[in-house]
MIGUGU-770280 format. One record per residue (C-alpha): residue in one letter; x negated, y negated, z. Coordinates in steps of 0.25 Angstrom, whole numbers, plus 5000, padded with zeros to 4 digits. Layout:
N
aXYZ ...
% end
This chain:
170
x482451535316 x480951565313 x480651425314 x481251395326 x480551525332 x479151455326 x479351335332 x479551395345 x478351475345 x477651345341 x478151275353 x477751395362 x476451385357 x476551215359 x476651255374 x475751355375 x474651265369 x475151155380 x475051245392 x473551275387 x473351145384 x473351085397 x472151215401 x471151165391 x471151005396 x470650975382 x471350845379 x470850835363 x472250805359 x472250835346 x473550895342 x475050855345 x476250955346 x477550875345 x478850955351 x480050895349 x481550915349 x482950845346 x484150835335 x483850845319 x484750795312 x485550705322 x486350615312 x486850725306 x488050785317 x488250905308 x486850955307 x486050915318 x485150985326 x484151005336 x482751025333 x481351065339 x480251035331 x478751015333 x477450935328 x476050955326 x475150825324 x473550825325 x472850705330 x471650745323 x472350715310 x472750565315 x472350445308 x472350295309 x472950215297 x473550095294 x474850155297 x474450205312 x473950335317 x474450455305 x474250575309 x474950725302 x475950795308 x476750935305 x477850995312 x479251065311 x480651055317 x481751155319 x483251135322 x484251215329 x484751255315 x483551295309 x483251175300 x481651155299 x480851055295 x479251085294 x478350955291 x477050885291 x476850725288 x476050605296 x476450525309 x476150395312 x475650355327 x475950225332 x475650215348 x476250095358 x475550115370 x476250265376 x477350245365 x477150345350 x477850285338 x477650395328 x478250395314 x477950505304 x478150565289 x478450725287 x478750795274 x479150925278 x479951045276 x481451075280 x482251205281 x483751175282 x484151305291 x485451295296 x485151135298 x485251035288 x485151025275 x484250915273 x484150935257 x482850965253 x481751075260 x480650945261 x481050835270 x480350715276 x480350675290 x480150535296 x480150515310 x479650425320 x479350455335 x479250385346 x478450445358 x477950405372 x476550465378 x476750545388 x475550585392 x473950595384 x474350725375 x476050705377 x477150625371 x478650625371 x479450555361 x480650545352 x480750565336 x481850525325 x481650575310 x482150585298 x482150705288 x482650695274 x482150735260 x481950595254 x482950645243 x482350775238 x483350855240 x484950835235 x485250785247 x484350715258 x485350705272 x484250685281 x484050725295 x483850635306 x483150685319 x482650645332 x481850725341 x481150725358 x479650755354 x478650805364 x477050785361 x475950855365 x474450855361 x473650965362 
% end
């Protein structure tokens, strides 16, 4: 519950930020705030879920390597049964022309709730996004991912996900 009533405030103050945002016509650009919701866990008919999360990535921190444009992000998700899962890992930027592919790599944290019990308190999350620009500082876009413990724990079911984001720079 008390993470549900953070994320909350967070997206309150997200909106608050954007409504400013659009006062200051300072297009610098720097930092993106990713919203998104959809199902965790929809393989799994007996504990499945809906989820609202959020992400925070810094174009500051990007850099060109042999593997694309890798840049750090952190963020966090919450389902309707309390299960929560805090993490930070890097992305990779692939653009064709308005079209985003973006996978990425996040160790993080997971608090079971009244969710799933994914078997172990550190889980890892590939994902891969794809995303259309919608305009210079928003995008829209759809996400599948993968959460499991990579064995740590007694038992590793897995979580499968897929999510609607919305991007925003600010």
């Amino acid at each position: 519950m008390i993470l549900k009533k953070f994320l909350i405030s967070v997206l309150f103050v997200l909106l608050t930020f954007a409504a400013n945002a659009e006062e200051t016509k300072d297009y610098n650009l720097d930092t993106k705030f990713s919203v998104y919701s959809g199902m965790f866990d929809f393989s799994d008919d007996g504990k499945k879920s809906t989820l609202i999360g959020f992400q925070h990535q810094n174009e500051n921190l990007n850099r060109d390597t042999f593997l694309g444009n890798i840049s750090p992000i952190t963020g966090a998700i919450i389902t309707a049964d309390n299960a929560g899962y805090i993490y930070t890992g890097v992305q990779a930027q692939y653009k064709i022309g308005a079209l985003n592919i973006t996978p990425s790599f996040t160790p993080g944290l997971y608090h079971e709730g009244d969710g799933k019990d994914l078997g172990h308190m550190l889980e890892f999350k590939s994902e891969v996004q794809l995303s259309i620009d919608f305009s210079q500082s928003s995008k829209l876009g759809f996400s599948y991912n993968h959460i499991s413990n990579a064995s740590l724990g007694d038992k590793n079911p897995g979580a499968n996900s897929y999510m609607f984001n919305f991007f925003k720079n600010f």
